[in-house]
C-alpha positions as CSV (number, residue, x, y, z in Angstrom):
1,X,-30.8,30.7,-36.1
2,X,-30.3,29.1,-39.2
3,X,-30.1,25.2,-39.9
4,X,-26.5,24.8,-40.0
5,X,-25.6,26.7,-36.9
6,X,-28.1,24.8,-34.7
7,X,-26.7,21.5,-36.0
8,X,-23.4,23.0,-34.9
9,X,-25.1,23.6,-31.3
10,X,-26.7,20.2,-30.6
11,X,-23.4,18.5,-31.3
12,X,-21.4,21.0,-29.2
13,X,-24.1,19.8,-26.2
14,X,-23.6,15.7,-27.3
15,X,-27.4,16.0,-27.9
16,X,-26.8,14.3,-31.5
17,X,-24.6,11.2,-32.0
18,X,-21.4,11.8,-34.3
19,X,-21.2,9.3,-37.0
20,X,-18.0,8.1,-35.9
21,X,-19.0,8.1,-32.3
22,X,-21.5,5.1,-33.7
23,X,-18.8,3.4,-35.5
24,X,-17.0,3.6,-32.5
25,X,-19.6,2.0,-30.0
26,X,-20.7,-0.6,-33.2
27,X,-16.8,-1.7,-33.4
28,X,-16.1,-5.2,-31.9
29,X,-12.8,-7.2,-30.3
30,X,-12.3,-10.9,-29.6
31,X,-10.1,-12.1,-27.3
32,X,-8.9,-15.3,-25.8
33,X,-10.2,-15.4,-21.7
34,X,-9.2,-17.9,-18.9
35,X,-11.5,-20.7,-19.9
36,X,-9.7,-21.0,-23.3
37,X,-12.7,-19.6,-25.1
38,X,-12.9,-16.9,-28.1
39,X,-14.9,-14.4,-26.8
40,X,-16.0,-11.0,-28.8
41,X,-17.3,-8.3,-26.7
42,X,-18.0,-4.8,-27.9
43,X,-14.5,-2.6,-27.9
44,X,-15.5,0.2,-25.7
45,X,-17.8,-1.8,-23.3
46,X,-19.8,0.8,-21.5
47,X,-22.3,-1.6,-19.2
48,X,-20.3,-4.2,-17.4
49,X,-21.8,-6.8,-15.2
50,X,-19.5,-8.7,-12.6
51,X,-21.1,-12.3,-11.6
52,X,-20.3,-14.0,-8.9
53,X,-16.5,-13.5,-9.0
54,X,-14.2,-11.8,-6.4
55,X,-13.2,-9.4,-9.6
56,X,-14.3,-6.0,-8.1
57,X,-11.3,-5.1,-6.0
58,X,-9.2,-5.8,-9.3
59,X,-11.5,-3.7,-11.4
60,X,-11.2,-0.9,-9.1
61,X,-7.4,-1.4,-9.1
62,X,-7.2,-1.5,-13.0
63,X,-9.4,1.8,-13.1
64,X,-6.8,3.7,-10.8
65,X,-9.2,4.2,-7.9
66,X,-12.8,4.0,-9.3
67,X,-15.4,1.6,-11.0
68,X,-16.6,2.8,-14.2
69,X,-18.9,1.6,-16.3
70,X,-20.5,-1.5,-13.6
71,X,-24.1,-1.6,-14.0
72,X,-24.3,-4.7,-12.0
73,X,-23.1,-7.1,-9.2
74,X,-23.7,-9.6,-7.3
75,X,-25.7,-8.8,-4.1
76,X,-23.2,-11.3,-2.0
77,X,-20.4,-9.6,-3.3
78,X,-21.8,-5.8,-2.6
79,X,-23.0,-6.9,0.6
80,X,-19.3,-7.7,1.4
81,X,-17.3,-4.7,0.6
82,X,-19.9,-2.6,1.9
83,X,-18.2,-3.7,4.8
84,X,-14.5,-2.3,3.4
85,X,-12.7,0.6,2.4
86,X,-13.7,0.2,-1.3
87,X,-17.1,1.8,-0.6
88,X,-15.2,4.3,0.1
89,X,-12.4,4.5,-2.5
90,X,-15.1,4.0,-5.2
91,X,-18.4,5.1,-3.5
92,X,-20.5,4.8,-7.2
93,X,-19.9,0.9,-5.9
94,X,-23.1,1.7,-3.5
95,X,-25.7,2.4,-6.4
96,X,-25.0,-0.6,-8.8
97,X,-27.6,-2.9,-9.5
98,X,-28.4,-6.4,-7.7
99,X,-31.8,-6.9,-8.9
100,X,-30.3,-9.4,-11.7
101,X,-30.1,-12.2,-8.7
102,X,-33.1,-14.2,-6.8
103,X,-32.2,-15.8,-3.6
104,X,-28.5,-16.0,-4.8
105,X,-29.4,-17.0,-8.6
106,X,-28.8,-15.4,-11.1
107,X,-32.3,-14.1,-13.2
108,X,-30.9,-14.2,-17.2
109,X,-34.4,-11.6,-17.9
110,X,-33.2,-9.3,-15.2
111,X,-29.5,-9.3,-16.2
112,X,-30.8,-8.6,-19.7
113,X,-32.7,-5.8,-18.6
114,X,-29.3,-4.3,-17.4
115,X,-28.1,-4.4,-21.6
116,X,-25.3,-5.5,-20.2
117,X,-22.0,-5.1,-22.9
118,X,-20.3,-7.9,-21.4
119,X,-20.6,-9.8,-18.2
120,X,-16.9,-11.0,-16.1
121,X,-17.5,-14.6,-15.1
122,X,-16.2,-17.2,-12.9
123,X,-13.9,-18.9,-15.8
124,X,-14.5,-22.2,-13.7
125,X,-18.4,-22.3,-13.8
126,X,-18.6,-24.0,-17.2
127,X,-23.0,-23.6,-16.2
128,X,-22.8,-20.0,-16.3
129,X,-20.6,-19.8,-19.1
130,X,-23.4,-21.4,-21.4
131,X,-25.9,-20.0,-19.8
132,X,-24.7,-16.5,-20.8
133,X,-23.9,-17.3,-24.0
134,X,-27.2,-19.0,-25.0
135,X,-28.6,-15.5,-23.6
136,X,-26.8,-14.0,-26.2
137,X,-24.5,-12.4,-23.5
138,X,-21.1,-11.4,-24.3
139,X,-19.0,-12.9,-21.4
140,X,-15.2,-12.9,-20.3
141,X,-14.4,-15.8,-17.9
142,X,-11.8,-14.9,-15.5
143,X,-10.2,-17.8,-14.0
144,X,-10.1,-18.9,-10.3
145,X,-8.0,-21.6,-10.0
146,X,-4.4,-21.5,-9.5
147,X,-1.7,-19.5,-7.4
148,X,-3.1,-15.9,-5.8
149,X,0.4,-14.5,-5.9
150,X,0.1,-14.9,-9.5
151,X,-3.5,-14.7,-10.6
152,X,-3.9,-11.1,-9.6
153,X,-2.2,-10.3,-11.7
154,X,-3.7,-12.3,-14.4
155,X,-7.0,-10.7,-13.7
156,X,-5.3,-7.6,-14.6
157,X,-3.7,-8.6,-17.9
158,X,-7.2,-9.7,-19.0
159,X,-8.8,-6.1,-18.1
160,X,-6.0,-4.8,-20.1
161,X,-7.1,-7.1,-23.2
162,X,-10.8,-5.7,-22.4
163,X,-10.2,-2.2,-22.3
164,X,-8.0,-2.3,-24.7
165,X,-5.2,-0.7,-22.7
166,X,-2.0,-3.2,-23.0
167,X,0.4,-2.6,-20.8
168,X,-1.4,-0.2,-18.4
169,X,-0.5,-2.3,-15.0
170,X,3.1,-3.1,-15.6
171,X,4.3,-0.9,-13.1
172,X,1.7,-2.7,-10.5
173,X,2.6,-5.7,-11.4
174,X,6.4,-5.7,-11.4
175,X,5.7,-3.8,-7.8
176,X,3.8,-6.5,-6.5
177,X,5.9,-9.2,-8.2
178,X,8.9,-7.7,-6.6
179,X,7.8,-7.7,-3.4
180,X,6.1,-11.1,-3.3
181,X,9.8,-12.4,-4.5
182,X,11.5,-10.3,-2.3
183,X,9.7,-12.1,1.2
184,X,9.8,-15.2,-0.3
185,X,13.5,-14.9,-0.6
186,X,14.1,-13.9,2.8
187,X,11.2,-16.6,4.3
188,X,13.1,-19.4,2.6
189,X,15.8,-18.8,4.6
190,X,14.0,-20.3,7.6
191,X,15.9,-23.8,8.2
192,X,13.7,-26.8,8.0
193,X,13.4,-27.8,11.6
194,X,12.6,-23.6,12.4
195,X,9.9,-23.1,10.1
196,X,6.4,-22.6,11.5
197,X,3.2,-24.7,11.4
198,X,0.5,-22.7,10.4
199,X,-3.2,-23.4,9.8
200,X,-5.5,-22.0,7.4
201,X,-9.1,-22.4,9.2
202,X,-11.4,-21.6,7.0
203,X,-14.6,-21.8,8.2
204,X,-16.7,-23.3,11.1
205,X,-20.4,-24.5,10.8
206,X,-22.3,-26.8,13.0
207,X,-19.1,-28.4,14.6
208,X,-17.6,-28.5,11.1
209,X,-14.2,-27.9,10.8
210,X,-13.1,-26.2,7.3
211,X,-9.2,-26.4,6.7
212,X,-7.0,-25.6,3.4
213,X,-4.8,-28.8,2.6
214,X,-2.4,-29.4,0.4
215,X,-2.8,-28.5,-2.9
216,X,-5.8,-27.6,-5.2
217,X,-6.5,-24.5,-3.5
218,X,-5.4,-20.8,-2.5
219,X,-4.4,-21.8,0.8
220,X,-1.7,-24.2,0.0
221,X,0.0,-21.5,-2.3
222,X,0.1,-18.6,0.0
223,X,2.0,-21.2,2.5
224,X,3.8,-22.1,0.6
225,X,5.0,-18.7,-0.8
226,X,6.1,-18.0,3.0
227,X,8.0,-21.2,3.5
228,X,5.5,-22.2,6.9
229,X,4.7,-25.8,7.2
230,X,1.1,-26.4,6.6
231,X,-0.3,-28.2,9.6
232,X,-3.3,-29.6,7.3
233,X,-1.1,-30.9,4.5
234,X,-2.2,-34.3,4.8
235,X,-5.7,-33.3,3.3
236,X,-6.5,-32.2,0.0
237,X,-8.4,-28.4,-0.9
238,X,-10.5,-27.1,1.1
239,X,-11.7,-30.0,3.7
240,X,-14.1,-30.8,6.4
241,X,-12.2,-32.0,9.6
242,X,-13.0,-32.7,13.1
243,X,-11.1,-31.2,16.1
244,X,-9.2,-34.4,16.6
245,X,-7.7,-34.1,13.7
246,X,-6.4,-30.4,14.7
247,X,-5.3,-31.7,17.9
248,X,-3.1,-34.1,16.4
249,X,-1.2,-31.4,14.1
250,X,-1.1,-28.9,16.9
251,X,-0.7,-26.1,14.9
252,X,1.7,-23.1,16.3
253,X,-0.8,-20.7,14.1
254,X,-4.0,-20.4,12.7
255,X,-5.0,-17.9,10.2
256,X,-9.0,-17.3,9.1
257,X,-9.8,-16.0,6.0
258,X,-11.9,-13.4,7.4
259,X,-15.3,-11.9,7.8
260,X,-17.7,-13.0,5.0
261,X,-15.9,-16.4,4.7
262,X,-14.8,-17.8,8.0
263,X,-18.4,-17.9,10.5
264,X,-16.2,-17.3,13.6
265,X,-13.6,-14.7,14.6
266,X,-10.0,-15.5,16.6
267,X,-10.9,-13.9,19.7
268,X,-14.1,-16.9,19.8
269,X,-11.0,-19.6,19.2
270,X,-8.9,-17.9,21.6
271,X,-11.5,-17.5,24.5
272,X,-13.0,-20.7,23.3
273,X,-16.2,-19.5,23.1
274,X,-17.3,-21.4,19.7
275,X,-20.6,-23.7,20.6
276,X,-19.6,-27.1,20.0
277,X,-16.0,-26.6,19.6
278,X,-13.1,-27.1,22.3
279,X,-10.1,-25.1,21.1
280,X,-8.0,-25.0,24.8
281,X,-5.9,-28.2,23.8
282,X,-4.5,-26.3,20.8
283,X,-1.3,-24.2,21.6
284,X,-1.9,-21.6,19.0
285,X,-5.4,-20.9,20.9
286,X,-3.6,-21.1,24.7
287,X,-0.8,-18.5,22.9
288,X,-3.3,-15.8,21.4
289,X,-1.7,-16.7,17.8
290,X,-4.9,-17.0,16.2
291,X,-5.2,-14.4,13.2
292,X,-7.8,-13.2,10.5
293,X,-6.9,-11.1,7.7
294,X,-10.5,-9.4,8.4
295,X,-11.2,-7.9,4.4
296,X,-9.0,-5.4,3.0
297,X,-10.8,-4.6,-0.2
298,X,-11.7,-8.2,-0.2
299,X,-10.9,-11.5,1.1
300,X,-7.7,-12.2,1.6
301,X,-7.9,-15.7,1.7
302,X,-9.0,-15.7,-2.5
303,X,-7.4,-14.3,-5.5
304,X,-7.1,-10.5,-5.0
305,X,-4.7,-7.5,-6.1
306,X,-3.4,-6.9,-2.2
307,X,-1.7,-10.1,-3.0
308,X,1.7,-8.5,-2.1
309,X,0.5,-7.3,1.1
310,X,-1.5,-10.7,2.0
311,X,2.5,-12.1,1.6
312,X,4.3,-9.9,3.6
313,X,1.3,-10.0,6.7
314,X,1.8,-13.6,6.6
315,X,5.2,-13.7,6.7
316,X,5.6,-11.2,9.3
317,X,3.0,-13.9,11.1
318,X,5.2,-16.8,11.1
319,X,8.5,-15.0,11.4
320,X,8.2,-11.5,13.2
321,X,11.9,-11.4,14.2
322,X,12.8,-12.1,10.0
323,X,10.2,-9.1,9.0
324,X,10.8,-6.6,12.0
325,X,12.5,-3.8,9.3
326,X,9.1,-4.1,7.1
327,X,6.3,-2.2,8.7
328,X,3.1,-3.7,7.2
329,X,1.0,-0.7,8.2
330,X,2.8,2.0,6.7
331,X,3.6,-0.4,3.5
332,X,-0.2,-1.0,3.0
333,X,-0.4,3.5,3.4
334,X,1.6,3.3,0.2
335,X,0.2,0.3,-1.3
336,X,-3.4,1.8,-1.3
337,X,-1.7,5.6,-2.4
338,X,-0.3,4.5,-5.4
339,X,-2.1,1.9,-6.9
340,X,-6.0,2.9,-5.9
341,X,-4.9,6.6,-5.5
342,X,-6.4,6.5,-2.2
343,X,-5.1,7.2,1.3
344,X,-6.3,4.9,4.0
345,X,-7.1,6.4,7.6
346,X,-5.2,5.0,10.7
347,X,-8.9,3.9,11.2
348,X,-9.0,1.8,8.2
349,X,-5.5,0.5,8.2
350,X,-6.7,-1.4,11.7
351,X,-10.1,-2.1,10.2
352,X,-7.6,-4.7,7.8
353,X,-5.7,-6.1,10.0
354,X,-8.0,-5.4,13.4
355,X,-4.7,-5.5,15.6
356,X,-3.6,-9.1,15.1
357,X,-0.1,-7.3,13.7
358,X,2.7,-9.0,16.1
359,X,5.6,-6.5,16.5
360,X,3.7,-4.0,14.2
């Protein structure tokens, strides 16, 4: 065969590298992420390492179903939705790397090992930021402060400015912002002395009480979305209480944030069968009205892009006569269908929301 025509044949295979498939992969972007910094990462990252950041259920979202490109995760993270649906939405989840972390931490040798093209970040963790960039890492800090109605949402505007794909969730996010405005509109129509006290309890450890207060963290916001009155609003964040304390609130609800965050499940609080703990004076407990979202593709409790549906469950929580027209299960059906291309089983539908739906 002569020269020319087996040239011809090794590109036609992708055996050979086109000269402007190099300039391509050499190009570069910079962009402005959620810690304010000016970041430049290569414009068609191909190897992309998620720290320790609840990102993945948002990357998978953004990518229409699937998880391209991740060459690493946290082992913490994969342990948790291995546990969910997404395993099975994107099942290439399963064989990413977690050999880049040692008891927890992070090993800079190992990550590098990956040839990571840029790693998403915890925009908050100032540490890791410098720690990645003395490592010569490119690195994208995605924040995780704020409102999660909102910062979903965010996350996906900033995988837009890394893929280079502006405006790709617009139709997502005008779905999900419709919807969150929508039960907000029709929860604030709850009269002051009718609206609901509600608890966020989120986690239990050695006859340590976790609650979300007031303020400064994700708890306070979804409440406060859904126009309930936070029983714990007269701490701040996330804070250890004692039992007392609870009494004295007497919450009409409590919510958990689900397995992988909260050590002990409703029906534990309901039967009062948490060592240490003496749930029976608490009405919500005596009533059965102890809930956990369980994980949909991730916590609910943190930012993540079911943030429409983590509205709407609540609010159909605290006001089941208000929300009887909306049927959760059959919204979350289309939820999953047309924004991760996926359709749940009946199977996993409960696996979210492990019957704690009142009224459906």
């Amino acid at each position: 065969m002569p020269a020319a025509g087996l040239l011809l044949m090794l590109f036609a295979c992708g055996d050979v590298t086109t000269p402007q498939a190099a300039e391509n992969a050499n190009k570069t972007i910079t962009l402005i992420d959620h810690a304010g910094k000016e970041v430049t990462i290569p414009a068609q990252p191909r190897r992309v390492v998620i720290d320790q950041v609840p990102l993945i259920a948002t990357y998978v979202m953004f990518h229409g179903g699937s998880a391209p490109y991740i060459v690493g995760l946290s082992g913490n993270v994969l342990a948790a939705v291995s546990q969910t649906a997404l395993v099975d939405i994107a099942p290439e989840i399963k064989s990413v790397s977690t050999a880049h972390y040692t008891n927890g931490e992070l090993n800079v040798e190992q990550l590098l090992n990956l040839k990571p093209d840029v790693v998403f970040y915890s925009a908050g963790n100032t540490a890791r930021g410098e720690l990645l960039a003395k490592a010569g890492i490119p690195a994208v800090g995605f924040s995780t402060n704020g409102d999660p109605t909102t910062l979903y949402a965010d996350w996906l505007r900033l995988l837009e400015k890394v893929f280079q794909q502006p405006g790709k969730m617009n139709g997502m996010i005008k779905y999900g912002d419709k919807l969150i405005a929508d039960v907000a509109k029709r929860a604030s129509s709850v009269p002051d002395k009718r609206r609901k006290k509600m608890m966020i309890l989120f986690n239990y450890n050695n006859g340590e009480l976790r609650v979300s207060g007031s303020r400064k963290h994700f708890g306070y916001h979804w409440l406060r979305t859904v126009n309930v009155l936070n029983a714990a609003e007269s701490v701040q964040g996330v804070t250890a209480v004692n039992l007392e304390q609870v009494y004295g609130w007497m919450p009409e609800l409590i919510v958990m944030p689900g397995n992988g965050q909260c050590s002990i499940t409703p029906s534990e609080v309901i039967q009062n069968t948490v060592e240490g703990a003496d749930f029976r004076p608490l009405s919500a407990a005596r009533d059965g009205k102890v809930y956990s979202s369980e994980l949909g593709l991730w916590s609910w409790y943190t930012p993540n892009p079911d943030a429409p549906l983590v509205v709407l469950w609540l609010a159909k929580l605290a006001y089941p006569g208000l929300f009887a027209d909306m049927d959760l299960k059959k919204k979350t059906f289309e939820y999953y269908h047309m924004f991760y291309h996926y359709d749940l089983t009946p199977a996993q539908i409960d696996g979210i929301y492990r019957g704690v739906l009142p009224n459906g």
